[in-house]
C-alpha positions, 0 to 999 in steps of 0.5 A: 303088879301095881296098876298104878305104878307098875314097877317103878319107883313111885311115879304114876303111869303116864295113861294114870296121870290125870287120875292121880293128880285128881285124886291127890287133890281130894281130901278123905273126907272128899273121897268118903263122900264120893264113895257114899254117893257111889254105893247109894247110886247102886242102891236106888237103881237097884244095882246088887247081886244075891249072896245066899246064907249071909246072916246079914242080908242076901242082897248086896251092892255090887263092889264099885272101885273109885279108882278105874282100872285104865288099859291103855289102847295098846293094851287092849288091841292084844287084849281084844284079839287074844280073846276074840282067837280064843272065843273062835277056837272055842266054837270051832271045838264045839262043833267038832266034838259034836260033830266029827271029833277030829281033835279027838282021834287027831290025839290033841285032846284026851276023848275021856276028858270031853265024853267024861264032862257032866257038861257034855250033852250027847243029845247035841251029836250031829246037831247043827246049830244056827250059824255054827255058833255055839258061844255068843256071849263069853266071859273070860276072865284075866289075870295079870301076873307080876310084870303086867302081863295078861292071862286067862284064868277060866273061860265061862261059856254057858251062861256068863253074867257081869256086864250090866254091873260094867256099863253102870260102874261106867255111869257111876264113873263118869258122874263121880268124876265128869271132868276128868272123865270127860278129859280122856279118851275112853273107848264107849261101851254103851252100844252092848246091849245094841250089839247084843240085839243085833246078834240075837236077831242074827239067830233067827231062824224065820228072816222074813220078819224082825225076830222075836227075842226073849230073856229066859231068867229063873226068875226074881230069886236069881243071883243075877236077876238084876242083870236079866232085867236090865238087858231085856229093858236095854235091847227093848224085847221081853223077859220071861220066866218059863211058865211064860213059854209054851211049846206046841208042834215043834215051836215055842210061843210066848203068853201075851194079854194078846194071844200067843206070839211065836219066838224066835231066839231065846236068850236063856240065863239058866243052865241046860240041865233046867231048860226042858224037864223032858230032856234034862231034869225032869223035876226042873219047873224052870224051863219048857217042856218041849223046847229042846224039840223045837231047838233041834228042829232047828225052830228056835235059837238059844244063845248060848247053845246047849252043851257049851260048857264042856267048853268051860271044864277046868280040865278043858281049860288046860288044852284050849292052848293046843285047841288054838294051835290045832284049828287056827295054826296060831300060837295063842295070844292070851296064855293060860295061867300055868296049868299042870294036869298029873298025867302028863309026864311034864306036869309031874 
């Protein structure tokens, strides 16, 4: 499918219009120079991503395309409430498998597929999380098959990274084209790390006062460092490593020139099996030894919780259709990519 073009015979897509002429007018050299001035704005802000074991060189700017993928509003609406069905259900699956199981004994989902999953966290069985929301930030990523039509190819819901490279790419954009830019009616995306904020915030456990929200990174040789310290600069609240977090009696507290501060909602960029040595690894000095008991007493936030990515197995992945059906009673708007799993005696 040409994004451009779609099917047709070589004309532009009516809601590509502008963008072709525009382009069309530019000579190569115009367009080279366009493209050295894009990958130079990624450099000087920093904008690149880790790539371990390259002989030349880890750090890379992120991949910028001149030309914008357009969605049409149409487009988006479907695109907008399949994935905010699919995230629902999702929750609603985390819940139940750690709390009643309902889809399990119902036969919906094979138990063995859930309790068999590396991601699955037993420590998680009958503990209630803030708000019943287990995913906060989703990354779901579409397909697009030959006829234009949209599919998810996986779900990434423990700790999905990518969105600061979408609200730079958008500035890079609009100074690389501001009239053309300016000419069409694009949906904005600046108020994320707003939203974001707001749904930290809505985690809290103590409501008498603002909360105090984290970013928890590895640290400064993660792949996606870049993005940790651009939303914390964003949303205006600290980012931490773990040797600046200290759990005492059941609470978690920062380190700060001013003393201890307690904090509210962790928004962690590390996988659980790093969060707490005394739980998970016990050889992880990445984490916070005592977290994991202030979490479950319910004393501090993380988003997104523990125990998410059973969520994301590959072989989860294949019933989220059913899970759709199951506790929504709606057919799914975004389908799978075909997915055939061996022992179902359709797939063979």
């Amino acid at each position: 499918f040409d994004e451009m073009f779609g099917n047709s015979s070589g004309e532009p897509l009516l809601h590509y219009q502008k963008i072709f002429d525009r382009i069309s007018r530019l000579t190569p050299v115009e367009i080279a120079e366009k493209r050295s001035h894009a990958d130079s704005s990624f450099l000087e802000h920093g904008i690149t991503f880790t790539v371990y074991g390259d002989e030349e060189g880890t750090e890379k700017i992120f991949p910028f395309d001149l030309i914008p993928r357009i969605i049409p509003r149409a487009e988006w609406e479907i695109v907008e409430q399949g994935l905010t069905q699919r995230i629902l259900a999702l929750n609603l699956f985390l819940n139940d498998i750690y709390h009643d199981g309902k889809i399990l004994s119902d036969g919906v989902i094979p138990k063995e597929i859930v309790y068999s999953s590396p991601n699955y966290r037993r420590e998680m069985v009958g503990i209630d999380v803030p708000k019943d929301i287990y995913v906060h930030v989703c990354g779901s990523d579409l397909i697009r098959d030959e006829t234009g039509a949209y599919y998810v190819l996986e779900d990434n819901a423990r700790c999905p990274s990518g969105v600061s490279y979408l609200l730079e790419n958008r500035q890079i954009m609009k100074r690389t084209f501001p009239q053309t830019f300016q000419g069409m009616s694009v949906r904005s995306v600046e108020l994320y790390p707003e939203i974001l904020l707001s749904t930290l915030e809505y985690l809290s456990p103590r409501r008498s006062q603002k909360p105090v929200c984290v970013v928890l990174t590895p640290g400064i040789y993660n792949s996606a460092y870049f993005e940790h310290t651009f939303l914390a600069r964003q949303m205006g609240i600290e980012i931490v490593e773990g040797r600046d977090l200290i759990a005492i009696d059941g609470y978690v507290y920062m380190r700060t020139t001013h003393g201890l501060v307690q904090v509210d909602v962790i928004y962690r960029r590390l996988d659980d099996d790093f969060l707490d040595p005394l739980f998970f690894n016990k050889d992880s000095t990445l984490g916070v030894a005592g977290l994991m008991d202030a979490y479950l007493k319910g004393n501090v936030a993380l988003a997104n919780g523990i125990g998410t990515g059973v969520a994301d197995d590959k072989v989860t992945y294949a019933y989220v259709p059913e899970m759709i059906r199951y506790y929504l009673g709606q057919d799914p708007i975004l389908p799978n990519v075909p997915t055939y799993l061996c022992w179902r005696e359709s797939d063979r």
